[in-house]
C-alpha positions in Angstrom: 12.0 -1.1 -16.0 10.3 -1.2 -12.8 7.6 -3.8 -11.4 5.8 -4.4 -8.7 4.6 -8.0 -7.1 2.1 -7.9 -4.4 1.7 -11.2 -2.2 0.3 -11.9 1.1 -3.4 -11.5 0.2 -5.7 -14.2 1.5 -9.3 -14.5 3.6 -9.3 -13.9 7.4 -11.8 -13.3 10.0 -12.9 -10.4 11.1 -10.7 -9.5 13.7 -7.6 -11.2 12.2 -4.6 -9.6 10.9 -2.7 -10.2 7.7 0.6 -8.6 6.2 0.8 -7.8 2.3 4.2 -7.6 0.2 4.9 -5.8 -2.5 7.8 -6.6 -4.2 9.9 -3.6 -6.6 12.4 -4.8 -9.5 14.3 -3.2 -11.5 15.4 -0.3 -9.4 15.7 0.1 -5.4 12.9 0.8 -2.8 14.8 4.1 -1.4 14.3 6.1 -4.0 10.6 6.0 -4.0 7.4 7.5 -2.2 5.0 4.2 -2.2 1.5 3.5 -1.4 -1.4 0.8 -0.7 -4.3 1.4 -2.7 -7.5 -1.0 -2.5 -10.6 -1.3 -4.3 -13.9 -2.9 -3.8 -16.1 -4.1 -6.0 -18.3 -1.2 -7.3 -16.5 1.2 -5.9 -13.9 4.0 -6.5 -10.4 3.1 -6.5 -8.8 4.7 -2.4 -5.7 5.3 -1.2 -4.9 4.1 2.0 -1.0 4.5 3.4 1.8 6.2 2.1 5.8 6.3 2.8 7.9 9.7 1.4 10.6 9.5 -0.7 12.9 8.6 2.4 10.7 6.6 4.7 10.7 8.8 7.7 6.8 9.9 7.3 4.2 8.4 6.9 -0.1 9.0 6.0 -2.8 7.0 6.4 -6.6 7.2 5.1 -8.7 7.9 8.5 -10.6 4.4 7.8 -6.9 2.7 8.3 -5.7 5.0 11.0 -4.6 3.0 14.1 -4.9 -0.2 12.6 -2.9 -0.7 9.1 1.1 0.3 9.4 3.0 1.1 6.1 7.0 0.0 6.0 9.7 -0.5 4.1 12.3 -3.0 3.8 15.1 -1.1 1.3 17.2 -4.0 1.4 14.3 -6.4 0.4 13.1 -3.9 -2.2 10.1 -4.5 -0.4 6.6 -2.9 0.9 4.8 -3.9 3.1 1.0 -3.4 4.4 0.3 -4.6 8.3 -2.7 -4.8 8.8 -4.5 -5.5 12.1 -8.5 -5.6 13.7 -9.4 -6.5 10.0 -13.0 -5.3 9.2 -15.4 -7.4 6.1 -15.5 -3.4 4.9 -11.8 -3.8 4.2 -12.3 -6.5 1.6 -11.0 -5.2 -1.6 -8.3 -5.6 -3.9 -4.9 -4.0 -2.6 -2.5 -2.6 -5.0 0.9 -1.5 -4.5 2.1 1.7 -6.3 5.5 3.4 -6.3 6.6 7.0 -7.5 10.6 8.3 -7.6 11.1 10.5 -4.9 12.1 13.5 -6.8 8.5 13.9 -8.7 6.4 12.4 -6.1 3.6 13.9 -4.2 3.4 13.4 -0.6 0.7 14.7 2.2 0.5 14.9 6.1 -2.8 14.8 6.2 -4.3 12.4 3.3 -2.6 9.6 0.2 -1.7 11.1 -2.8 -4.1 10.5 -5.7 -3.3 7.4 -7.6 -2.5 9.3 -10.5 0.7 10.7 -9.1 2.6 7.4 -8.9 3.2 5.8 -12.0 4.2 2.5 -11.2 1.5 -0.3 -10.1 1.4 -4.1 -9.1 -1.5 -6.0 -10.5 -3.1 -6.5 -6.7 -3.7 -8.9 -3.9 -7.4 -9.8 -3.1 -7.7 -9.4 0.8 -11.6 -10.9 1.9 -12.6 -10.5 5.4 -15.7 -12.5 6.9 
């Protein structure tokens, strides 16, 4: 049975950086596309970064681009979310999600829709002021 943690989540200053975890049991990181995924209060769940099925590509929303880095850590299990030059419109709640490689659906140009992994942390609140 596979779950996902997610850690790391705190408040920063606009400006700051912070790095999110997201922890996978129950199975191994390197057979799975994963993702970030935040949502703000009142608004529509969005998919920000995603890593194939074998880590060598990666996709970013454009909002992310340049400043938020998706990785890996197959040894850890582990996923993580960099993110640098936060923004107060980044304030949301991050989930982690994770699809096996073989049925998962992965994009050059945008994230997957969150209905195409079906695994899911319960979310790290990140609050930038």
């Amino acid at each position: 049975h596979v779950q996902l943690v997610e850690s790391g989540g705190g408040s920063v200053q606009a400006g700051g950086s912070l790095r999110v975890s997201c922890a996978l049991s129950g199975d191994t990181t390197s057979g799975y596309c994963m993702g970030w995924f935040r949502q703000a209060p009142g608004k529509e769940r969005e998919g920000i970064a995603e890593l194939d099925g074998d880590g060598s590509s990666t996709t970013y929303t454009n909002s992310v681009k340049g400043r938020f880095t998706i990785s890996k850590d197959n040894a850890k299990n582990t996923l993580y979310l960099q993110m640098n030059s936060l923004k107060p419109e980044d304030t949301a709640m991050y989930y982690c999600a994770a699809e096996p490689a073989e049925t998962c659906s992965f994009y050059s140009n945008d994230v997957a829709d969150g209905g195409d992994f079906g695994h899911w942390g319960q979310g790290t609140q990140v609050t930038v002021s």
